[in-house]
N, C-alpha and C positions, 0 to 999 in steps of 0.2 A: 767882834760881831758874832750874833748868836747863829747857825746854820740851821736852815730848815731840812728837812730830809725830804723828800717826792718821791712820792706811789707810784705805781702803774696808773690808777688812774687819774691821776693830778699830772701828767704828762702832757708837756706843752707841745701840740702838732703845729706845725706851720703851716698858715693861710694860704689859701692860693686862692689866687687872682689871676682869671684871664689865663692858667695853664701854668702862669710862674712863681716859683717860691719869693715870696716876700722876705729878703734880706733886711737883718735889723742893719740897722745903723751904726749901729754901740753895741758891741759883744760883751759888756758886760754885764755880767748873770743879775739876773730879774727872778724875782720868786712872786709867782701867781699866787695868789689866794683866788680860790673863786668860790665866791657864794651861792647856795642849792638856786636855782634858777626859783622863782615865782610859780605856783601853779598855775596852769593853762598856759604856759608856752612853749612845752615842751613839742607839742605836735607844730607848735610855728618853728623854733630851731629846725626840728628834723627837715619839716620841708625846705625851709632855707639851705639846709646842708645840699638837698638834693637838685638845688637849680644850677648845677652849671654841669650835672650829669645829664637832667633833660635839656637841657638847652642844646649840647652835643648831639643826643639824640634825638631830638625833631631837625636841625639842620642836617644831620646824614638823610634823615628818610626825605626830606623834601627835596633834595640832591639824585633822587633817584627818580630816571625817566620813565617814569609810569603813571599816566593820570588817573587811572584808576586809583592806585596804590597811594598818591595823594590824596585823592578826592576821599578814600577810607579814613585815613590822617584824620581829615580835617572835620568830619564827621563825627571822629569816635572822642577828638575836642571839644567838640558842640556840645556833645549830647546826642547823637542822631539830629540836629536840628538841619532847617533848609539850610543850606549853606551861599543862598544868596543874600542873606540877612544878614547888615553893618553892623559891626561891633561898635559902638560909641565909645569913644573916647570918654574919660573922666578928668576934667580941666586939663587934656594936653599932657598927661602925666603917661608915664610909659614903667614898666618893671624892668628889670635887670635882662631879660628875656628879648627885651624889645615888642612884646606882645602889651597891647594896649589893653588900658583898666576898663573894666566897666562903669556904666553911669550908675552915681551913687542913686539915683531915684529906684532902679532895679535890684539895688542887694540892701542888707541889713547893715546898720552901724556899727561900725567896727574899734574894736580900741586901740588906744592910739597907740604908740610905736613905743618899744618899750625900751628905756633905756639899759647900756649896755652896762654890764656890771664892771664895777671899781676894782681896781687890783692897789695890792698893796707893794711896793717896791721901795727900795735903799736910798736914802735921801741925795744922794748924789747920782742917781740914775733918774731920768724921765722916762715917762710912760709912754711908749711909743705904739701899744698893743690898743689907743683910745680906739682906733678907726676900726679894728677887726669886728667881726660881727657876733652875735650870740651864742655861734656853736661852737668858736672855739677857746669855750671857759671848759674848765674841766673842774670836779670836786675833790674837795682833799680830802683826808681822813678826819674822822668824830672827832678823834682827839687834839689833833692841827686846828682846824676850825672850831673850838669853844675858844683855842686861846686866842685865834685873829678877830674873831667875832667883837670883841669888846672894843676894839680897835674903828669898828668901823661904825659909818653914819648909821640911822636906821633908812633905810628906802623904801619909797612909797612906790605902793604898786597898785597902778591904774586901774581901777573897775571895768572890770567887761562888761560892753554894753552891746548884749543879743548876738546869735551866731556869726563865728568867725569866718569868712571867705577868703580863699586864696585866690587871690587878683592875679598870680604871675599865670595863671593857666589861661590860657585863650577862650576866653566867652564871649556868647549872643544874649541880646536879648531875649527872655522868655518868650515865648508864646502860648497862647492858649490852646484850650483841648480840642476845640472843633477846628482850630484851624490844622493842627497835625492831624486829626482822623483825617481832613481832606487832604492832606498830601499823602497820609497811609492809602486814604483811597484810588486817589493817583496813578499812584506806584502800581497798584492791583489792576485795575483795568485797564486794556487798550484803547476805550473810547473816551476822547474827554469829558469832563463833569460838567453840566451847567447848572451856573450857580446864581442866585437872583439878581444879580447885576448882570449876568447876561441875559436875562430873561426881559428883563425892564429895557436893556437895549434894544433888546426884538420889538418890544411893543413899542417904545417911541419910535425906529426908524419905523415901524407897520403905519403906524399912526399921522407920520409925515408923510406918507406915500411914499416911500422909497421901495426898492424891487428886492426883496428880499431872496429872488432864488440869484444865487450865483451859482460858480462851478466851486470856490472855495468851500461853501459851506450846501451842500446838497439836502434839500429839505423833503421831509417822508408827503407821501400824500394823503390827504385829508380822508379819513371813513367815514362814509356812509353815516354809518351810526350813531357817529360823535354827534350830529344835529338832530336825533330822534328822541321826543321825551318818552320815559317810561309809561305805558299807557297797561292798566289793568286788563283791559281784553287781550291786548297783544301775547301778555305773560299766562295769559289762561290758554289761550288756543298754544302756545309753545308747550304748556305744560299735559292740555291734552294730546297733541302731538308726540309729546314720552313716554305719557303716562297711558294714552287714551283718556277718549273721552267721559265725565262722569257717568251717561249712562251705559258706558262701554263696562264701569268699574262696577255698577251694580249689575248689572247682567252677571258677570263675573262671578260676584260675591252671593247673589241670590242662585246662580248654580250649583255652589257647592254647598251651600246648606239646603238642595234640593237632592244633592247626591246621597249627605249626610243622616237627613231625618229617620229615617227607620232604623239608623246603627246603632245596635246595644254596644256598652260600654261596659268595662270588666267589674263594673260595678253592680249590675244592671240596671244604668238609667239611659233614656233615651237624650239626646242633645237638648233637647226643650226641657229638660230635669236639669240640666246642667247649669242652661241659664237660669234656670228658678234658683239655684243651691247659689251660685254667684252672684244676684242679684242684677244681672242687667239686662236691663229692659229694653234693649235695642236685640237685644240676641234673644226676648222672648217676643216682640214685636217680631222678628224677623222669620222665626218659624212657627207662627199665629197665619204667620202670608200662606207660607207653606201649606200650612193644612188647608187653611183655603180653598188653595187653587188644587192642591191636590185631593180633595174631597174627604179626608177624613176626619171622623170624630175627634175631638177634643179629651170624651171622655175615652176614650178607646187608648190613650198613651199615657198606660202604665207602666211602673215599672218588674222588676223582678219580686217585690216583696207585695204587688198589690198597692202601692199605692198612687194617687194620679195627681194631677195637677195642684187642687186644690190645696191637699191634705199634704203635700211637698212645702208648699207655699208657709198656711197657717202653720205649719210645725216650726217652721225653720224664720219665723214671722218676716216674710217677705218684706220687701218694700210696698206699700199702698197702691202705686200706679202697675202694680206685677199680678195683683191681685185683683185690681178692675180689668186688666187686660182677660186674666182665665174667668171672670165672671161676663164680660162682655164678649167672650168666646162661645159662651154657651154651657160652659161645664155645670153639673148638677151641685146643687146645695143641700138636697133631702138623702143625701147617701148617708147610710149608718158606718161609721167606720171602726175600730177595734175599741173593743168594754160598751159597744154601741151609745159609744159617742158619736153627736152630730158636728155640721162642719164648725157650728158655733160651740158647741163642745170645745172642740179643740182650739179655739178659736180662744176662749175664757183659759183654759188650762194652758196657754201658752201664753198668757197675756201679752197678746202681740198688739198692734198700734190702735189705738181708738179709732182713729177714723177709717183705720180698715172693719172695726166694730160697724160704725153705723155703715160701713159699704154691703157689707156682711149683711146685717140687717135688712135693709133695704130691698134684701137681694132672696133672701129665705120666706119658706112657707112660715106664718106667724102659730100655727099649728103645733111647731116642732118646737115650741118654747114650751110647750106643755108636757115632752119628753123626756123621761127619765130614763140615766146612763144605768151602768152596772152597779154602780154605789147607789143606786137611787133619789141623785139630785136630777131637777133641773139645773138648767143656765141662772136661775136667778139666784136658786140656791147657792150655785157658788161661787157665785160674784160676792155676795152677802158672807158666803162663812169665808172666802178669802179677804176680805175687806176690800174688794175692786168696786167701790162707790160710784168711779166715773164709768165703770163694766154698766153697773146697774143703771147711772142714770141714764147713759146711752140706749136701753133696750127698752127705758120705758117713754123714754121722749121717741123715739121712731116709731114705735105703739101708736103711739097719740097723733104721730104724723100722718102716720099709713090712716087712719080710720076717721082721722079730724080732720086731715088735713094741714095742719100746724100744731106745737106742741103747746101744751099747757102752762109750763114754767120754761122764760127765755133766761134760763142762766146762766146757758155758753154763750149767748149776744148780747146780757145787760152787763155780765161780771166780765172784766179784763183778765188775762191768764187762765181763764178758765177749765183749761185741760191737767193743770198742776195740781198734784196729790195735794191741797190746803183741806185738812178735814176741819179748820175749825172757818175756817170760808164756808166751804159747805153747809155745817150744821149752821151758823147763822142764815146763810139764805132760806135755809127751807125751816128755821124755825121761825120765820117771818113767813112766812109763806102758808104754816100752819096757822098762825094768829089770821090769818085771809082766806081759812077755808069756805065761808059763806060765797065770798065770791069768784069762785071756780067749781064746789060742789056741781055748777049744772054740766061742767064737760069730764068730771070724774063718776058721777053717781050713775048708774042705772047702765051699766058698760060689763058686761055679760064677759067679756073673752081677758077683758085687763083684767077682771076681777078673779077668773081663775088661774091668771098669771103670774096674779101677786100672793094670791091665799092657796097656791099649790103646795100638799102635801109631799114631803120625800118618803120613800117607801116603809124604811127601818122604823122609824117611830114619829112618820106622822108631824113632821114641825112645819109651818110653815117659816117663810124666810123674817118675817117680824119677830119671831120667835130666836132663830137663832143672834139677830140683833139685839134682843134683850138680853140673851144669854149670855153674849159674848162683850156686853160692856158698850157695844160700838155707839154711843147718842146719835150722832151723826148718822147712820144709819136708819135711827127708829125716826126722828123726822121726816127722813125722805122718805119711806113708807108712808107715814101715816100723813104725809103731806100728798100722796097717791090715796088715800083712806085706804087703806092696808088694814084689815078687821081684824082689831086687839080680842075676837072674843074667839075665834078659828081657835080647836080645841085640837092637840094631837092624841096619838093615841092612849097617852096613857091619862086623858081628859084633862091636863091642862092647857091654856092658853094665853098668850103674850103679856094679858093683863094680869091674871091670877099669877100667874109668874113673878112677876113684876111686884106684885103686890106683895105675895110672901117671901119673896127677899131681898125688898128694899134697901133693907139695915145693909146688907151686905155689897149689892150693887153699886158700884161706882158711876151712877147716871143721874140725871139731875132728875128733882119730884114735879118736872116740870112736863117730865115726858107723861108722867100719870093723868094729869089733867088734861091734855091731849088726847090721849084716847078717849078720856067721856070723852071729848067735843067729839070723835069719830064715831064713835057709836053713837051718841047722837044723831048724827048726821043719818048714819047708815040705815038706824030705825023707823026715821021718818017719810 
């Protein structure tokens, strides 16, 4: 017979059971083959190996009189779990431990028990190593095992089916996450928790009349307030009670911009400049009161540079309602301000909001439209040589307001959007409006102060504002003129006029020959 030779680690250890070596039967020599174990049991051998080291040791520590010392045991087993919580048996079946399985409905499917590897031995010897368990197979060497290999069956080796648990360890049921925060919470506080089943109990014994104060459970007493609805005046008078009263808080606040108004700032503006530069209008309402009550002028609160309310306002183009406030204060509009410009000067050259134009308007001597700055335009001029059409039409419909009493063309209340730069909306309404000069001629013709408003000269060379609209291409511009009869024959200085103009450089004028026959119709008009 052929001799095998054995390694160190093909060295057969003796089983133990229960503390005693398992004596063979038959001393005679056995040679193990063991084949590489299966993957994924090697971490089940190992813990198999180590159950009868923990078994020893949880029997010593539970042998020790300390309930604490137990009760940590049996805890650090669980999981931290309650430890009044049954461990369910799994069909009656118990581990080597004598610690009972869990119910298979709480763990994952495990596979099944793997059989014990086959040993090859002498034909006149039995195998008496069937009943040992999986750890004590040991591997031979590469070269030993190809030549037993051929020797043996192949073995099937069970599919694992989802994570493996070890039963021999003493488990609970799971439980869920709110039920542990509530015994985390437990733990934390001295008073106990009420939790809606005991709440529900309150309200059915309440509900059957039973007497809910005992000495067991000592109940708070009732506040006042829990039966009071929130009522709006109650919270106003608490809040004036903190706060003081509203007119506690304006007395307050109209003190100290009574303290404030005459202090120059490193700027020098007065607080009433401030809020103009800021735009709020409750902080110029607020010192409007002021001056008021304290008697002084309006126009008297300048600043360091000269200049006042007004001229604050239009430069910096105020809000609209900041602007009626300093004209409904009384401040002047016929002041000349720097290149003697008027308030409407500045008013155009800062092209600030139209309908602070017609507030504007409305509000100025109609006189001062016939004023020329230091360049030598008026207002009309240069609305026209800036292309400000809705400048211009505003100054000649409040014209027609102030002196008619209504305007002539309703084109900011028949046309929608009307305040939007559309210059070719424009030039169609009022080249409609020219095709209907017969029937408005009686409230434009024979109008002495519109007529020098519209045919005013500027100083340098004498144009009127028709003049620079043909000049400058604008169609839309010369309509609205001559839909005003704006007199194509007003000669500037160096004796041409809108029409002559017009005339000899048609070819090159990018304006329809439509504005030509319009002006006849105006002179026409204006001859007769």
């Amino acid at each position: 017979m052929k001799k095998v030779l054995l390694t160190k680690s093909q060295h057969i250890q003796p089983v133990v059971a229960g503390g005693s070596d398992l004596l063979l039967s038959r001393q005679a020599a056995v040679v193990r083959v063991s084949i590489p174990a299966p993957l994924g049991t090697t971490t089940y051998i190992q813990r198999k190996s180590f159950q009868p080291v923990y078994e020893d040791i949880f029997k010593l520590l539970m042998r020790i009189p300390d309930k604490a010392l137990v009760q940590r045991v049996i805890d650090a087993m669980n999981g931290h779990n309650n430890s009044d919580k049954i461990a369910i048996s799994y069909q009656g079946k118990q581990c080597s431990c004598g610690a009972q399985k869990v119910d298979a409905s709480t763990q994952t499917e495990t596979e099944p028990e793997e059989k014990p590897i086959k040993s090859i031995e002498k034909p006149a010897i039995k195998n008496e190593s069937s009943e040992s368990t999986g750890n004590t197979t040991t591997t031979q060497e590469s070269s030993s095992s190809t030549h037993v290999e051929s020797l043996l069956e192949p073995i099937k080796v069970p599919k694992k089916r989802g994570r493996k648990r070890n039963t021999c360890v003493p488990q609970v049921v799971k439980r869920s996450a709110a039920e542990m925060a509530l015994q985390e919470r437990e733990e934390k506080q001295l008073t106990p928790v009420v939790t809606k089943k005991k709440k529900q109990d309150v309200s059915k014994s309440s509900s059957s009349g039973e007497n809910l104060f005992s000495k067991a459970t000592p109940q708070r007493r009732q506040s006042v307030l829990s039966d009071i609805s929130l009522d709006l005046d109650e919270l106003t008078r608490v809040e004036d009670y903190i706060n003081g009263s509203s007119k506690d808080r304006i007395i307050r606040i109209m003190a100290n911009e009574f303290k404030k108004a005459r202090i120059v700032s490193e700027e020098g503006l007065l607080p009433i400049h401030d809020e103009i530069l800021n735009g709020d209008v409750y902080g110029v309402k607020r010192q409007m009161f002021v001056c008021h009550h304290a008697n002084v002028d309006i126009n008297e609160l300048v600043s360091s540079d000269g200049e006042d309310c007004l001229e604050l306002a239009l430069t910096h183009d105020s809000d609209t309602e900041i602007i009626s406030l300093i004209l409904r204060a009384g401040c002047q509009t016929d002041h000349l301000y720097e290149n003697s410009n008027t308030a409407l000067h500045l008013a155009v050259i800062n092209n600030i909001n139209i309908e602070s134009i017609r507030l504007l308007m409305r509000r100025i001597d109609l006189n001062s439209l016939l004023l020329t700055n230091d360049d030598g335009y008026t207002v009309l001029h240069l609305a026209v040589r800036n292309n400000q059409f809705l400048v211009a039409e505003a100054i000649l419909d409040i014209i027609d307001e102030r002196e008619l009493g209504e305007t002539v063309y309703r084109r900011t209340q028949e046309v929608p959007n009307a305040n939007e730069s559309d210059e070719k909306a424009f030039a169609r309404y009022y080249d409609r409006a020219c095709e209907r000069l017969e029937l408005s001629k009686s409230k434009l013709k024979n109008r002495r102060h519109k007529m020098e408003v519209i045919n005013a000269s500027e100083v340098r060379g004498g144009n009127p504002p028709l003049f620079y609209a043909v000049e400058g291409e604008q169609e839309h511009l010369c309509y609205f003129l001559l839909a005003h009869l704006a007199d194509p024959d007003e000669e500037n200085l160096s004796r041409h006029s809108p029409k002559s103009f017009h005339y000899e450089y048609a070819r090159t004028l990018r304006i329809n020959l439509k504005v030509a026959r319009i002006m006849e119709k105006v002179v026409g008009i204006l001859n007769t």
